[in-house]
Phi, psi and omega in degrees: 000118183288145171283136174295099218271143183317148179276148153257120196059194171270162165259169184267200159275287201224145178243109165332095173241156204086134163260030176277211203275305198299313202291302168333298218286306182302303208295334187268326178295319199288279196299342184283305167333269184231235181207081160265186175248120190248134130242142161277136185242118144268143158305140204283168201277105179152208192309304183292016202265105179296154197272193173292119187229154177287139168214153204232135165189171196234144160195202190240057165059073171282135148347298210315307179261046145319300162319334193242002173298111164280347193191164233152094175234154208262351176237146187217164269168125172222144178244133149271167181299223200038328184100328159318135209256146154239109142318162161209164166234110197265033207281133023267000175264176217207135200245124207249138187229162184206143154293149143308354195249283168008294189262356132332278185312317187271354182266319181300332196267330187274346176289308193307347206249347184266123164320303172306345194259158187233157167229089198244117179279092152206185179260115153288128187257309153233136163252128151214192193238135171222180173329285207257025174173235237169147169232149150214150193248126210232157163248128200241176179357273144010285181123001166254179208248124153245138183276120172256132170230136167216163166310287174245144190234170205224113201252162197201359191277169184278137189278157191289334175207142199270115178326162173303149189193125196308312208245128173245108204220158166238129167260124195228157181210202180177120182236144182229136174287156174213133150257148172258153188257012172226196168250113179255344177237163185285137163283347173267003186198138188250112165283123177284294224221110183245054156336024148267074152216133213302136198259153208262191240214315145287127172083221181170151205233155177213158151274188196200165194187107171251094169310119172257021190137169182283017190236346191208140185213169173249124175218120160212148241224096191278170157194117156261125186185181199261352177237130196286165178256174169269151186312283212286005183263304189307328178283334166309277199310316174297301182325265204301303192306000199241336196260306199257327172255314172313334185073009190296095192299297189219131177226190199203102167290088194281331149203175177229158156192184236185138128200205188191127189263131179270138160284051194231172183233052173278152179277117174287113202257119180281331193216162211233057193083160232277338193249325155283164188204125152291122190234188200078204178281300175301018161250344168133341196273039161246131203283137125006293225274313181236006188076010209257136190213330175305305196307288173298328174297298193296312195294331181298310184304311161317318182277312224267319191256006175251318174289303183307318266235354163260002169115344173187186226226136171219145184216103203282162171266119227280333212209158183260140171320307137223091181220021194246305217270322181297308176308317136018268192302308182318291189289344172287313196274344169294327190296315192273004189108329177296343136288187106255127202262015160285321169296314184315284204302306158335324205262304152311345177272285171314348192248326169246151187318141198273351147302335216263358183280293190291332166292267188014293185292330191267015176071030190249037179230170171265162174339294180309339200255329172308281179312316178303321169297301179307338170299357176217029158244169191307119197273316175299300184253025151266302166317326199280316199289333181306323170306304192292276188001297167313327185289354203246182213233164155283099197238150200280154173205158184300166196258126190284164179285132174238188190190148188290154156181195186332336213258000000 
């Protein structure tokens, strides 16, 4: 008979684990809701510590996270390869961007004030289930070993390997904050998607621009396609977008960052045995199609902290079925080619009202508001891939290094 290894402390109703967007975001809901007893388990100050990263999302100027906003803008921007700018106005919503250490800070201060919640620096090592809840086994600064025990634990670290799947795509980037020594950008419109850059023999690539004054921007240099690139090709590629299409004549690279989302449409199994849960990217909440993920984590969280907060545990599925089976379609054909996807994206943008695109993107439209968008994508070779999809087998592969970022 194995010996039970001792609790550090007692246990609790639910334990975190991770301090990224999905684990702050429950932990902050979990205490606005009611008062259970939560620890967040973060990784301790090194490697495993993630650096400062962006996240990005549109709504209709909710409050809550005001305090953790850096920018905001009410107009947004698509460049086509042609060079033709589509402006849009998506009002009432409205696309928002927050640092990590920014919404770290205002979620850490409002934790401080619920009695019930712990904030623990350490490496979760192992998550499992035992009889009556879940346990986890953590290393802390130090080098000992702590024991956790709670009803439910809610893991957020990234999986090690990606479920099985038809289609594998990378949203993979590189962003450099830049100063400029004159003002070159509008404060009022964030380019999404900028197609004049050379685009790559697989997949497709834009540049992206969250103006922070007229002097100062987030400018980076996107790709979807299946292998990430090396730091010096990104540094090319930001190099020729800032210098030959922004025209940025002398500019100040002030900081970087660098990660890669995975785009797929394997199925995230949210729960792990009767007491664990997965959340996050690793539950499923990043959308297939566009990498967009911050949006969806707050709808999980809400929903999450509203059943416990009813007696009992549910961890909802961050996207609707269908809006999983278009994206589907959407990453096959981009994958074998039969779009082209600088046009595709261009072409929605210029073609459907820019409120009803973006609940589109955010999975918030009906059947009806759906068929009216697919009526103005290539109509053939989406259908020929929709037709195929059920036939093709699902293969399993190791999990790419990802990283959280705007989307």
């Amino acid at each position: 008979m194995s010996r039970q290894p001792p609790a550090s402390g007692g246990p609790c109703d639910v334990v975190i684990v991770g301090g990224g967007a999905a684990g702050l975001s429950l932990a902050h809901r979990l205490t606005a809701s009611f008062s259970p007893t939560v620890t967040l388990v973060e990784p301790p100050d090194g490697p495993l510590r993630p650096p400062e990263r962006t996240w990005c999302y549109w709504d209709r100027g909710a409050a809550d996270l005001d305090e953790a906003v850096s920018a905001s803008w009410t107009r947004l921007r698509v460049h086509g390869t042609d060079g033709r700018a589509i402006t849009v106005h998506p009002s009432p919503l409205t696309y928002r961007m927050l640092r990590s250490t920014d919404f770290e800070r205002l979620v850490h201060h409002r934790l401080s004030t619920s009695p019930g919640v712990r904030v623990l620096r350490a490496t979760a090592d192992i998550v499992r289930n035992t009889a009556d809840g879940a346990e986890v086994r953590c290393t802390g600064p130090d080098g000992r070993t702590l024991w956790l025990r709670a009803r439910h634990v809610f893991d957020s670290r990234p999986r090690r390997a990606l479920p099985p799947a038809r289609t594998r795509l990378l949203q993979h980037f590189r962003g450099w904050f830049v100063h400029t020594g004159t003002d070159r950008f509008d404060p009022e419109v964030a380019d999404l998607m900028d197609f004049r850059v050379p685009q790559p023999r697989h997949g497709l690539a834009f540049g992206y621009v969250l103006p922070l004054a007229p002097d100062r921007a987030l400018v980076e240099y996107t790709e979807f396609s299946r292998t990430a690139l090396t730091t010096e090709a990104y540094e090319t590629a930001l190099a020729h977008y800032c210098r030959d299409v922004l025209r940025l004549d002398a500019f100040t690279v002030e900081s970087a960052e660098q990660g890669a989302i995975p785009m797929t449409d394997a199925r995230f199994a949210r729960q792990v045995g009767p007491a664990v849960f997965r959340i996050g990217t690793a539950g499923g909440a990043t959308r297939p199609a566009t990498g967009y993920t911050f949006a969806a984590v707050q709808r999980q969280s809400r929903a999450i902290a509203a059943a416990l907060h009813a007696g009992h545990v549910v961890v909802p599925p961050p996207h609707g079925r269908r809006a999983l089976a278009m994206d589907a379609v959407l990453l096959r054909a981009l994958d074998e080619g039969r779009i082209n996807g600088p046009d595709f994206f261009t072409d929605l943008f210029r073609r459907v009202p820019p409120e009803r695109l973006l609940r589109f993107l955010d999975g918030d439209t009906s059947p009806w508001e759906e068929w009216s968008i697919g009526l103005r994508t290539p109509v053939g070779p989406m259908l020929r891939t929709a037709v195929e999809l059920p036939f093709l087998p699902r293969r399993s592969r190791p999990a790419p290094p990802t990283g959280e970022d705007h989307r």
